[in-house]
PDB file of N, CA, C and O in Angstrom, chain B, residues numbered from 101:
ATOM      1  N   UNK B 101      21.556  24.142 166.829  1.00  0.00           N
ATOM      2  CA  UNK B 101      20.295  23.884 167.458  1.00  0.00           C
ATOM      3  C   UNK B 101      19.305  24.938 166.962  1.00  0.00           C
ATOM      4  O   UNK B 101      19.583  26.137 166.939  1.00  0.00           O
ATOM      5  N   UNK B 102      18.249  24.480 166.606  1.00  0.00           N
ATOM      6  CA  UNK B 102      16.884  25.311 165.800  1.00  0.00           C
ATOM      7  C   UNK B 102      16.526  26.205 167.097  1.00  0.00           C
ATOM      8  O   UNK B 102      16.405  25.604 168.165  1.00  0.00           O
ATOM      9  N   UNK B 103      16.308  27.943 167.060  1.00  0.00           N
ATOM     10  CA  UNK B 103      15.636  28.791 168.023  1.00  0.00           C
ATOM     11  C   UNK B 103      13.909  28.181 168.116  1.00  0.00           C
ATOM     12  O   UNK B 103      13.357  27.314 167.438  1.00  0.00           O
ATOM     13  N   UNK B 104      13.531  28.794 168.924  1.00  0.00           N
ATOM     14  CA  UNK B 104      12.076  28.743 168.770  1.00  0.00           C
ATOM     15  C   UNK B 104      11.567  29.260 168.573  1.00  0.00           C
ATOM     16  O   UNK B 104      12.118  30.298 168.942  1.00  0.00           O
ATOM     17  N   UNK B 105      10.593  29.548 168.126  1.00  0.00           N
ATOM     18  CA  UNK B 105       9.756  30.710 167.775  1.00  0.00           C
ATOM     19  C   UNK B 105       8.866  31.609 168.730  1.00  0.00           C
ATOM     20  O   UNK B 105       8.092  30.690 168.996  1.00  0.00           O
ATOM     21  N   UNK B 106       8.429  32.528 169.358  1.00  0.00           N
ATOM     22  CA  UNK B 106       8.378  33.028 170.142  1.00  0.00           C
ATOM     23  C   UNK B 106       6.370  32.815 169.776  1.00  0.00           C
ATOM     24  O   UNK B 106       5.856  32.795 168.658  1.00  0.00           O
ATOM     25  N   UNK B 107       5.720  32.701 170.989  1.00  0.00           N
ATOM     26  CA  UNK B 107       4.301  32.706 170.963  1.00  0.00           C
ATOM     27  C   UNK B 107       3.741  33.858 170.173  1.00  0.00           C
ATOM     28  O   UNK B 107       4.341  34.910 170.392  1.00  0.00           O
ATOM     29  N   UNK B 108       3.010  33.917 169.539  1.00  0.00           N
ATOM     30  CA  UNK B 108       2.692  35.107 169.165  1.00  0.00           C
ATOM     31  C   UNK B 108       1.233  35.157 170.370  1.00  0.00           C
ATOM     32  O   UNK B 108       0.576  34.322 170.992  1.00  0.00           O
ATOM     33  N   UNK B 109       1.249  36.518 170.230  1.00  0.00           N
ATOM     34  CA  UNK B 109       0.218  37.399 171.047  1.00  0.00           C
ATOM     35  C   UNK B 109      -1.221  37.056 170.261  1.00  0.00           C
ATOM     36  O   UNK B 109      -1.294  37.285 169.053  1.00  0.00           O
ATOM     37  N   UNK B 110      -2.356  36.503 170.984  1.00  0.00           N
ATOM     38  CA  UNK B 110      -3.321  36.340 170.280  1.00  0.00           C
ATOM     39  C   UNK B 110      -4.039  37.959 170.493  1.00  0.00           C
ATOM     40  O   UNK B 110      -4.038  38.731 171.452  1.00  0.00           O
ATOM     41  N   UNK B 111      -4.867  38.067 168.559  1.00  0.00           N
ATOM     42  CA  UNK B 111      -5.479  39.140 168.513  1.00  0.00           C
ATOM     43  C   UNK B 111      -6.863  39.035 169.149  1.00  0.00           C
ATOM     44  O   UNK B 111      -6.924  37.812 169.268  1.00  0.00           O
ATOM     45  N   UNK B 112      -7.856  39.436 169.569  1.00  0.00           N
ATOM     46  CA  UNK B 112      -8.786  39.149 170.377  1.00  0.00           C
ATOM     47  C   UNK B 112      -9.417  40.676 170.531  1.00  0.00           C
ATOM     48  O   UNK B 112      -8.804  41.738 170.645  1.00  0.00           O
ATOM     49  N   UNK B 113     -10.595  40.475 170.503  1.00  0.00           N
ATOM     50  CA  UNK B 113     -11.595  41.897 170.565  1.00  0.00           C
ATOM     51  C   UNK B 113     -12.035  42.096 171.926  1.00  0.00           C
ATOM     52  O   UNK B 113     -13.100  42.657 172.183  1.00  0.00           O
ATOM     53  N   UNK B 114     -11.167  41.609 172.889  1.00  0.00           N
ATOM     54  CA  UNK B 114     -11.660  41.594 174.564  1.00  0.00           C
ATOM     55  C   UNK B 114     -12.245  42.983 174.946  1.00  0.00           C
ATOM     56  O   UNK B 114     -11.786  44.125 174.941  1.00  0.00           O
ATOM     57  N   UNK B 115     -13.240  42.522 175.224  1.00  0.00           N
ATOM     58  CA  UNK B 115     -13.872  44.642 175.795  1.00  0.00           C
ATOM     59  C   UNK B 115     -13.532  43.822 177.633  1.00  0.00           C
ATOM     60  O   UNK B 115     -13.517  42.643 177.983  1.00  0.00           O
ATOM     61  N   UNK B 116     -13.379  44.705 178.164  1.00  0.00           N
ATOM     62  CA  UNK B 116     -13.402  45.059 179.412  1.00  0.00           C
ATOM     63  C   UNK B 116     -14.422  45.051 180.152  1.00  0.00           C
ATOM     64  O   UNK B 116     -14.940  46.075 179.707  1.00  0.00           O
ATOM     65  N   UNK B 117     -15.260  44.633 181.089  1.00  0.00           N
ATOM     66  CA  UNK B 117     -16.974  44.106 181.460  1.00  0.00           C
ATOM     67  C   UNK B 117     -16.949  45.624 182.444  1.00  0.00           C
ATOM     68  O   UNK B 117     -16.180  45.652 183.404  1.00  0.00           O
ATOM     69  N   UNK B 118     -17.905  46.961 182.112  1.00  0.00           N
ATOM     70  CA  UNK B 118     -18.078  47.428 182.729  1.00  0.00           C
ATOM     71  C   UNK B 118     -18.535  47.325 184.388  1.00  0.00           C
ATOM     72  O   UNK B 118     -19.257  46.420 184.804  1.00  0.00           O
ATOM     73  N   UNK B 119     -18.091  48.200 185.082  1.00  0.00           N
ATOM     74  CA  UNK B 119     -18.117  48.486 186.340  1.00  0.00           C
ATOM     75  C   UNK B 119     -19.771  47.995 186.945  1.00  0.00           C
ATOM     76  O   UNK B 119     -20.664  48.831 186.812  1.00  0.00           O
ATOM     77  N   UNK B 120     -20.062  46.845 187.496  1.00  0.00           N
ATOM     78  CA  UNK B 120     -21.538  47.194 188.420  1.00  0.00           C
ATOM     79  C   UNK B 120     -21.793  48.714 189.024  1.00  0.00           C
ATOM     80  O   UNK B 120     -21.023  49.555 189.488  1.00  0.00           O
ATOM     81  N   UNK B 121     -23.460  48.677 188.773  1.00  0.00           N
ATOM     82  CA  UNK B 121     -23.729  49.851 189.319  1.00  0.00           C
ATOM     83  C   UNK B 121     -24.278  49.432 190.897  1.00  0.00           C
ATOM     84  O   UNK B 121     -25.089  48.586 191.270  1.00  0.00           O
ATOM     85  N   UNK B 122     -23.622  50.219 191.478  1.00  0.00           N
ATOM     86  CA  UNK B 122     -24.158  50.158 193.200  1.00  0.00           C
ATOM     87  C   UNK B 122     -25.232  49.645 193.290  1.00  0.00           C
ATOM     88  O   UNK B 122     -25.878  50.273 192.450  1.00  0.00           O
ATOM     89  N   UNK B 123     -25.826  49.002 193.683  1.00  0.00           N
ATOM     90  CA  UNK B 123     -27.359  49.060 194.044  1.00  0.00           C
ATOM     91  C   UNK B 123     -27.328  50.083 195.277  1.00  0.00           C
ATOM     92  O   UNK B 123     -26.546  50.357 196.188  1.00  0.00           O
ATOM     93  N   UNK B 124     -28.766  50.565 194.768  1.00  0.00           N
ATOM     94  CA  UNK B 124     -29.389  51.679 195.925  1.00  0.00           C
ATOM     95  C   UNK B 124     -29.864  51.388 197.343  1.00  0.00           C
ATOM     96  O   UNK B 124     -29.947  50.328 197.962  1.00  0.00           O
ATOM     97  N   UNK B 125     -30.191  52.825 197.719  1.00  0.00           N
ATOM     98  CA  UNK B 125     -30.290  52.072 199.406  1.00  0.00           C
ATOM     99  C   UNK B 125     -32.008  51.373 199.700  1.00  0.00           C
ATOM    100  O   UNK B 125     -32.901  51.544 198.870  1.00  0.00           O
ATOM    101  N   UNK B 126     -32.160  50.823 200.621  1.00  0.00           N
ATOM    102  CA  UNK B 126     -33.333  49.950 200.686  1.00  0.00           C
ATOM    103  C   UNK B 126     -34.382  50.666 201.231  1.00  0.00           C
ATOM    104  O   UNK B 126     -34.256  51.760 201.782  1.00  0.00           O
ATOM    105  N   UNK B 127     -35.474  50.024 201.075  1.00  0.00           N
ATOM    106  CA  UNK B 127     -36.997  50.971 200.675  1.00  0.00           C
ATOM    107  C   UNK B 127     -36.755  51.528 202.649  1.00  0.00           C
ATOM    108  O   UNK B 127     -35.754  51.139 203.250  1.00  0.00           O
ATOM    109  N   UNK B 128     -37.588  52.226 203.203  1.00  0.00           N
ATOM    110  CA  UNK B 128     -37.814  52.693 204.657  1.00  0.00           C
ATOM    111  C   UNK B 128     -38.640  51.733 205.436  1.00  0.00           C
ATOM    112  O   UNK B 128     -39.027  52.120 206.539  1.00  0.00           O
ATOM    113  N   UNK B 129     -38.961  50.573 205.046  1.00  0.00           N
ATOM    114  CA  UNK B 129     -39.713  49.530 205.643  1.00  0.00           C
ATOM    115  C   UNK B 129     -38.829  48.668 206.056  1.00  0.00           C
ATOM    116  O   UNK B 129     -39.012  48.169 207.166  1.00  0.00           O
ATOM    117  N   UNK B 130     -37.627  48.268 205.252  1.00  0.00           N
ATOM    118  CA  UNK B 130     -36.781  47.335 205.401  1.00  0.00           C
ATOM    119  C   UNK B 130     -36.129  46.998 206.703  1.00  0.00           C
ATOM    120  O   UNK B 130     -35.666  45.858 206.723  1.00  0.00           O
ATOM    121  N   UNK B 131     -35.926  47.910 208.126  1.00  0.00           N
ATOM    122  CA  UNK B 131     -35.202  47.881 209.102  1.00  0.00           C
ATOM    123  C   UNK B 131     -36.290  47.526 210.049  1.00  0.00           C
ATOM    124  O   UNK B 131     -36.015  46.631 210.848  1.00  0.00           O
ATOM    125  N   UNK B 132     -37.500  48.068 210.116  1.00  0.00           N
ATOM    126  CA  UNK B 132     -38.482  47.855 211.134  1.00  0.00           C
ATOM    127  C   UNK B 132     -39.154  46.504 210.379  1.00  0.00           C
ATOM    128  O   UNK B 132     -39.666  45.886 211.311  1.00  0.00           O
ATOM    129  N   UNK B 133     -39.311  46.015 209.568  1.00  0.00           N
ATOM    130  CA  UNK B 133     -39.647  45.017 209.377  1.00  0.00           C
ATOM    131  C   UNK B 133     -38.499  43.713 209.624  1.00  0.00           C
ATOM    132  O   UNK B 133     -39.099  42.648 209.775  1.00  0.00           O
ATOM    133  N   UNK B 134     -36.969  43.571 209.698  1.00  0.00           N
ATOM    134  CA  UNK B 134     -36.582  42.769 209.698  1.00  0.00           C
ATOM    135  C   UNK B 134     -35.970  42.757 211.353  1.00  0.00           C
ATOM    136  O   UNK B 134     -35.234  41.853 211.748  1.00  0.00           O
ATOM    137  N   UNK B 135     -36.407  43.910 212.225  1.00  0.00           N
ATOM    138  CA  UNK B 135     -36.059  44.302 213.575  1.00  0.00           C
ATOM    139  C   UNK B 135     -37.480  43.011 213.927  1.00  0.00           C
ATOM    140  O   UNK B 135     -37.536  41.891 214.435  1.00  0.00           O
ATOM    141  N   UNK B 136     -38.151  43.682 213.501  1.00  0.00           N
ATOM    142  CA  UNK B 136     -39.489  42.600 213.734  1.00  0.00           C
ATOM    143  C   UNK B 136     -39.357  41.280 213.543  1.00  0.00           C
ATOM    144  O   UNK B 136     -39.851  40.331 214.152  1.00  0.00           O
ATOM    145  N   UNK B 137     -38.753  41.324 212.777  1.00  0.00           N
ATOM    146  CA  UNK B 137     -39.041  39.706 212.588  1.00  0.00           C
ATOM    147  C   UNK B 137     -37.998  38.747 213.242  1.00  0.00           C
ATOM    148  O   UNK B 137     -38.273  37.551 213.341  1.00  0.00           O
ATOM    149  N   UNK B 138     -36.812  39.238 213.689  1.00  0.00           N
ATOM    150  CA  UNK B 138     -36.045  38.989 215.040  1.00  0.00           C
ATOM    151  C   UNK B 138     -36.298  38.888 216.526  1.00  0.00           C
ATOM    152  O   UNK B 138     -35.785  38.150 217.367  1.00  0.00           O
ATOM    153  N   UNK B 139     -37.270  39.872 216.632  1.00  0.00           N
ATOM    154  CA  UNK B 139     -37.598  40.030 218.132  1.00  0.00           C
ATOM    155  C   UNK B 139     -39.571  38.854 218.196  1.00  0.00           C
ATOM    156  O   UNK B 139     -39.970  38.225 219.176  1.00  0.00           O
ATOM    157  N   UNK B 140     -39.974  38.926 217.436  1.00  0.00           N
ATOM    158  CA  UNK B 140     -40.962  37.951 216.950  1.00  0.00           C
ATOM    159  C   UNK B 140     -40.556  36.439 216.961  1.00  0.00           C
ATOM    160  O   UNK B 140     -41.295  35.622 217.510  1.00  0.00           O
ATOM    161  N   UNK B 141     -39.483  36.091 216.408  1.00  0.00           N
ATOM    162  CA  UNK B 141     -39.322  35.040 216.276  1.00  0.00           C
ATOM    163  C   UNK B 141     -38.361  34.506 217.487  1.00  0.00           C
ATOM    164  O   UNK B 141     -38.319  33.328 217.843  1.00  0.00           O
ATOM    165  N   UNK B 142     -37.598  35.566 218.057  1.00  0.00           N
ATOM    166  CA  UNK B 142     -37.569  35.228 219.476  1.00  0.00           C
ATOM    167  C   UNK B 142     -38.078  34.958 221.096  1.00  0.00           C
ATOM    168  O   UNK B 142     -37.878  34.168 222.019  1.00  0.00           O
ATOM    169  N   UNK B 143     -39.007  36.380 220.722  1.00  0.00           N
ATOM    170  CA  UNK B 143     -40.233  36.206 221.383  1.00  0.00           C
ATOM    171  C   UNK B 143     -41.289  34.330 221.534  1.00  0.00           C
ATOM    172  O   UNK B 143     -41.574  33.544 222.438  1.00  0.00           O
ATOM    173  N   UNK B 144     -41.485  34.425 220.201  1.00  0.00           N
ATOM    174  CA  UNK B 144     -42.216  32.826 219.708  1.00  0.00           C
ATOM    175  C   UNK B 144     -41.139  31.794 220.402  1.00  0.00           C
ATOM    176  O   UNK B 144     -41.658  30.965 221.149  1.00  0.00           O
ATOM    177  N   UNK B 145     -39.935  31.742 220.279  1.00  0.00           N
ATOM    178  CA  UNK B 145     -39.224  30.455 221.265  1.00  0.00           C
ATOM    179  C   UNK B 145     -38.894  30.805 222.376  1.00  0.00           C
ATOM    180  O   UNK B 145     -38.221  29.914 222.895  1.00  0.00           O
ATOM    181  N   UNK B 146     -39.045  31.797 223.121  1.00  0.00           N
ATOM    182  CA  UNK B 146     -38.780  32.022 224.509  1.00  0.00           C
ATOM    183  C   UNK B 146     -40.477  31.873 224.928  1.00  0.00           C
ATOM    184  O   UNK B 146     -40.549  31.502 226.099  1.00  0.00           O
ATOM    185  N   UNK B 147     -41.555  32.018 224.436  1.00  0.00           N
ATOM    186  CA  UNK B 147     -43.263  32.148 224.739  1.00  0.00           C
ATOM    187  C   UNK B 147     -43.148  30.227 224.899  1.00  0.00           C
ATOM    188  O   UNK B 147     -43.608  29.503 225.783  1.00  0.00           O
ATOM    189  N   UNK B 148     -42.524  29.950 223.929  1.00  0.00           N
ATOM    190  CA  UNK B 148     -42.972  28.204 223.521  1.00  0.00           C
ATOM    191  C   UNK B 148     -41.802  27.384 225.351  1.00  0.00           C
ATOM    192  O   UNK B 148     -42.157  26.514 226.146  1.00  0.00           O
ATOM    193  N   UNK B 149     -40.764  28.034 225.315  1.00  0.00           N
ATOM    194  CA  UNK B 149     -39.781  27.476 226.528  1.00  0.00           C
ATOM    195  C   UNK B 149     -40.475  27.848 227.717  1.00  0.00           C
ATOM    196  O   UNK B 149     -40.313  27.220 228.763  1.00  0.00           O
ATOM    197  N   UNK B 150     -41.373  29.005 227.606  1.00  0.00           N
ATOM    198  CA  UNK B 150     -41.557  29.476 229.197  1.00  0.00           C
ATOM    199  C   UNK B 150     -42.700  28.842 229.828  1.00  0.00           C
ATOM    200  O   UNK B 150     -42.918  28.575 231.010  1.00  0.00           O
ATOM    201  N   UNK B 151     -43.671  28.584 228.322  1.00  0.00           N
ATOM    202  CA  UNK B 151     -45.143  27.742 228.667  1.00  0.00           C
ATOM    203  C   UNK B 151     -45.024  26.259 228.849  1.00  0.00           C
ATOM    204  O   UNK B 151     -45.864  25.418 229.168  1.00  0.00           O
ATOM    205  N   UNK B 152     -43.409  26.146 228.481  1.00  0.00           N
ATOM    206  CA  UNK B 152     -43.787  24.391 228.317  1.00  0.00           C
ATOM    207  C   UNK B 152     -44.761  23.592 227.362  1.00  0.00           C
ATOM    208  O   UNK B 152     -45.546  22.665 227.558  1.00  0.00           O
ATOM    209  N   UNK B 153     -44.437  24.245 226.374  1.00  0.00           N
ATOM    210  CA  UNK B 153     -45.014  23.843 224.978  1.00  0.00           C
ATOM    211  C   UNK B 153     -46.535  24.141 225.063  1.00  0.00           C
ATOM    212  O   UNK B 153     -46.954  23.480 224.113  1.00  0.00           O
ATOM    213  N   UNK B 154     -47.700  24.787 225.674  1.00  0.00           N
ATOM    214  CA  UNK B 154     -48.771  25.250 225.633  1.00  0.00           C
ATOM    215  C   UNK B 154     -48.946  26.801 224.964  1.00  0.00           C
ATOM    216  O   UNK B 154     -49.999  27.394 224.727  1.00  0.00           O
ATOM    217  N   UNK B 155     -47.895  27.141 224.796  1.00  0.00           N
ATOM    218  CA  UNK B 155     -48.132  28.399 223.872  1.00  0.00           C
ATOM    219  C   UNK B 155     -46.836  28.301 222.420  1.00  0.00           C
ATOM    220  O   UNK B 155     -46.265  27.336 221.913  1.00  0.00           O
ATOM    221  N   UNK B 156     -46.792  29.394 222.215  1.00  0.00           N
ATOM    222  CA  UNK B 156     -48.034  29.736 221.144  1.00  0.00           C
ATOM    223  C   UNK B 156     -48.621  29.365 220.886  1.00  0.00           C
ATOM    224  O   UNK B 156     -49.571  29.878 221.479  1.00  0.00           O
ATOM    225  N   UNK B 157     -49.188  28.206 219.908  1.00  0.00           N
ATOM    226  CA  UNK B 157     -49.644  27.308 219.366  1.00  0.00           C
ATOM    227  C   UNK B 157     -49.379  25.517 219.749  1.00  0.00           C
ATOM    228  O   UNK B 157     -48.652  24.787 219.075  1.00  0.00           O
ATOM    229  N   UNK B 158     -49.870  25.244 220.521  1.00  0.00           N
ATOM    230  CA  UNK B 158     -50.111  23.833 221.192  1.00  0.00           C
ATOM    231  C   UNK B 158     -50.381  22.856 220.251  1.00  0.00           C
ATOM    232  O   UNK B 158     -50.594  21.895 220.990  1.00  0.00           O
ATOM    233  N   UNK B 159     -50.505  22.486 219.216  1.00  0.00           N
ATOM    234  CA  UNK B 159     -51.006  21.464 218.429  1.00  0.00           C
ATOM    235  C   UNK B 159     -49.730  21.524 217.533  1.00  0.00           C
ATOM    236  O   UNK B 159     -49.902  20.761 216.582  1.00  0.00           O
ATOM    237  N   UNK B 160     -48.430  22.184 217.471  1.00  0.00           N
ATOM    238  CA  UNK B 160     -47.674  22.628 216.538  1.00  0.00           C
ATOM    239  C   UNK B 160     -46.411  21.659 217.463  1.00  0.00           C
ATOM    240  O   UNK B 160     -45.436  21.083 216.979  1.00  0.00           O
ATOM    241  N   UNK B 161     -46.862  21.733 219.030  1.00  0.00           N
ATOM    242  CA  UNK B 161     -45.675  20.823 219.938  1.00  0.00           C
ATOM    243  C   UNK B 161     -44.318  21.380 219.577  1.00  0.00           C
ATOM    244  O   UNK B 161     -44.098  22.552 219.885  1.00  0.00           O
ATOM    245  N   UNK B 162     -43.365  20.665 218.949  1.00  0.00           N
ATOM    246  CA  UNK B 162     -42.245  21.177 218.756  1.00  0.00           C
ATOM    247  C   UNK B 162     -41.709  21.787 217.312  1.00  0.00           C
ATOM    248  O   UNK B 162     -40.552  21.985 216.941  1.00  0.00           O
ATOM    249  N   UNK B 163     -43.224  22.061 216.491  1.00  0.00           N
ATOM    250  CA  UNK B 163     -43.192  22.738 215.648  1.00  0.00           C
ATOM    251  C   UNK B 163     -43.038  24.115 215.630  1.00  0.00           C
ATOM    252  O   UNK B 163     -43.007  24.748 214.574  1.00  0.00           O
ATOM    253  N   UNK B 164     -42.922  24.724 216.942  1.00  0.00           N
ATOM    254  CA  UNK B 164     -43.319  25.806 217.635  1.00  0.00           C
ATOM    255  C   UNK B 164     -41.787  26.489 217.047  1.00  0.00           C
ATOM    256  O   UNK B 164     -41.760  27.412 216.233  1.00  0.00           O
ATOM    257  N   UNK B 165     -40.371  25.748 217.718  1.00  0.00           N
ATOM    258  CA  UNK B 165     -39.168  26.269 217.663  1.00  0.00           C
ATOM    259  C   UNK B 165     -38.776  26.255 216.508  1.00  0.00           C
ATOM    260  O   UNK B 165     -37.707  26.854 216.389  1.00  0.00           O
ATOM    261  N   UNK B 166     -39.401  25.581 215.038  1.00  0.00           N
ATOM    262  CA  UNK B 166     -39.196  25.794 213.528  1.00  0.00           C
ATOM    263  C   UNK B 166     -39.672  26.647 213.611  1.00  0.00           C
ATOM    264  O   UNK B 166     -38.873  27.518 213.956  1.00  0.00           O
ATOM    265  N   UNK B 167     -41.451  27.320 213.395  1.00  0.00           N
ATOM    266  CA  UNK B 167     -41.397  28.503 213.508  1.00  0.00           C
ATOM    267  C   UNK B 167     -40.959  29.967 214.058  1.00  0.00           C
ATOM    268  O   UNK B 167     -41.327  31.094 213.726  1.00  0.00           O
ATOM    269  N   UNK B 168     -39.905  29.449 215.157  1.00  0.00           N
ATOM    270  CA  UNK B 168     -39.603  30.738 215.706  1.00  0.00           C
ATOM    271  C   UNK B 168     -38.203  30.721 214.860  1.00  0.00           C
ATOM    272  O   UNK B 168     -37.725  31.847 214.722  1.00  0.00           O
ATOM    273  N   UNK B 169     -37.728  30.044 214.484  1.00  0.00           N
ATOM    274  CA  UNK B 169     -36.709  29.902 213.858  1.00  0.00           C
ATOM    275  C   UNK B 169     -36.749  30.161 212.281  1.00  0.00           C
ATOM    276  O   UNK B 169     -35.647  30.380 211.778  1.00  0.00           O
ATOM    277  N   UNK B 170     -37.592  30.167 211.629  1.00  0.00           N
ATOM    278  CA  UNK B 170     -37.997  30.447 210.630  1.00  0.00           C
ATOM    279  C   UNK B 170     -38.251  32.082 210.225  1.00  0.00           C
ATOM    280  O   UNK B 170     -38.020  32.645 209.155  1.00  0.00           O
ATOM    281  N   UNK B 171     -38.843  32.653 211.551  1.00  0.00           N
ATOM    282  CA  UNK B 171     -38.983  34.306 211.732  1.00  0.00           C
ATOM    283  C   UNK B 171     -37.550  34.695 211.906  1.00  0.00           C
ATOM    284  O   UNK B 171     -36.951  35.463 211.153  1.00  0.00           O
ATOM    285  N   UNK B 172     -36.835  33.851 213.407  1.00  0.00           N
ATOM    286  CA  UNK B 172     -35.136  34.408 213.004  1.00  0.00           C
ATOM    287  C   UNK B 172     -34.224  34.534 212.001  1.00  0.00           C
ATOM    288  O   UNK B 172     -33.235  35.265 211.953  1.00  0.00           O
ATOM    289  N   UNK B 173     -34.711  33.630 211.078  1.00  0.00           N
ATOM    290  CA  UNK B 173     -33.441  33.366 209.590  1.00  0.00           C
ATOM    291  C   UNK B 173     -34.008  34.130 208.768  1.00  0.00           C
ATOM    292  O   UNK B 173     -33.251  34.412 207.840  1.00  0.00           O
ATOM    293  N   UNK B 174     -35.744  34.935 208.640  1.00  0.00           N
ATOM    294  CA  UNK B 174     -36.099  36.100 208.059  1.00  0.00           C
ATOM    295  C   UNK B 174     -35.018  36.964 208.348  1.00  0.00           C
ATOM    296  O   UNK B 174     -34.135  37.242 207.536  1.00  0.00           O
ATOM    297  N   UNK B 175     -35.080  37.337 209.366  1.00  0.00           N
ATOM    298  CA  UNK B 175     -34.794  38.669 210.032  1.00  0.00           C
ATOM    299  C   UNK B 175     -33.176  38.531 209.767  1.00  0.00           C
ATOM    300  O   UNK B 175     -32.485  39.521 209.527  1.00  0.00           O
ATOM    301  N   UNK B 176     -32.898  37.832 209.804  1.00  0.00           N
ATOM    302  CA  UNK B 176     -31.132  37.432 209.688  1.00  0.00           C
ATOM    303  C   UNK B 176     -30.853  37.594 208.380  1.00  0.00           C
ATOM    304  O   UNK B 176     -29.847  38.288 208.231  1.00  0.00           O
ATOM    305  N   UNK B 177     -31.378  37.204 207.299  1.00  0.00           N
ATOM    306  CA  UNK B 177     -31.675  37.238 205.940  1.00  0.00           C
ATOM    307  C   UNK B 177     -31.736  38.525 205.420  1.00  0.00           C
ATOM    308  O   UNK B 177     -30.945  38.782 204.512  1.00  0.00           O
ATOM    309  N   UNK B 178     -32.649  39.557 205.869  1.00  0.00           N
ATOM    310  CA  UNK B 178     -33.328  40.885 205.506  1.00  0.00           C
ATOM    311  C   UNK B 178     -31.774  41.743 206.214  1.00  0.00           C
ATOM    312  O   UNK B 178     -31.138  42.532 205.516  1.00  0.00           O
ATOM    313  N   UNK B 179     -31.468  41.493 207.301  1.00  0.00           N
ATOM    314  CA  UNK B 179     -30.782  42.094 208.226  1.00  0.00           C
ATOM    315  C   UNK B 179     -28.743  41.926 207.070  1.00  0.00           C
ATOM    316  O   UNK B 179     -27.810  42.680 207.345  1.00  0.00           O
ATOM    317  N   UNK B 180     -28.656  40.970 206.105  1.00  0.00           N
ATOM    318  CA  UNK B 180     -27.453  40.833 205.844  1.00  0.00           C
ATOM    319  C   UNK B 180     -28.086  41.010 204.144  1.00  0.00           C
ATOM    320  O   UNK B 180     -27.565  40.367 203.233  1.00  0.00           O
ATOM    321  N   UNK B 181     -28.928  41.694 203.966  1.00  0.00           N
ATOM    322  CA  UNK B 181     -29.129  42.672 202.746  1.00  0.00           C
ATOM    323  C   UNK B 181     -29.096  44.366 202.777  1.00  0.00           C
ATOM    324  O   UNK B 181     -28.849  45.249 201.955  1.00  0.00           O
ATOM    325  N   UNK B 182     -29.445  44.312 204.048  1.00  0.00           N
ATOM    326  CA  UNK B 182     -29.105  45.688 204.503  1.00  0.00           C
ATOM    327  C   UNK B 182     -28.179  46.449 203.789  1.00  0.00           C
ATOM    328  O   UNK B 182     -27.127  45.830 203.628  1.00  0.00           O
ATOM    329  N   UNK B 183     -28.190  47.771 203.214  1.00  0.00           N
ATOM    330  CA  UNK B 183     -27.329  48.674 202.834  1.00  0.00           C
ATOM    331  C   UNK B 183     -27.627  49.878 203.232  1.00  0.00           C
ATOM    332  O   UNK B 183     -26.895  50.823 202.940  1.00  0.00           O
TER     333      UNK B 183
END
């Protein structure tokens, strides 16, 4: 019975993909601005539930809770970039 021949090892110039560099820490605006934009955009749907749709903005009706929701997923967003 014929052996087989064994695979040979392919030659190949593989470099190794250096290490990412950390990214740095985030500017000093970054925490009070995305604290803000949590308590804002909660503020805006608890203002819109408590008035019975006459506040914030009345012509927006139930456009009111997209925008408060829109300030929360900022702040949620900014808040899970954090370093």
């Amino acid at each position: 019975m014929p052996e087989s021949k064994g695979r040979s090892k392919p030659t190949s110039s593989h470099v190794a993909p250096r290490p990412a560099k950390a990214p740095g820490p985030n500017p000093e605006w970054w925490v009070p601005v995305f604290v803000t934009l949590l308590l804002l955009g909660l503020a805006w749907i608890v203002t819109f539930y408590v008035s019975q749709g006459a506040w914030p903005i009345a012509k927006f009706g139930y456009g009111n809770l997209v925008a408060g929701f829109v300030l929360l997923l900022g702040g949620f967003g900014m808040a899970m970039r954090w370093r």
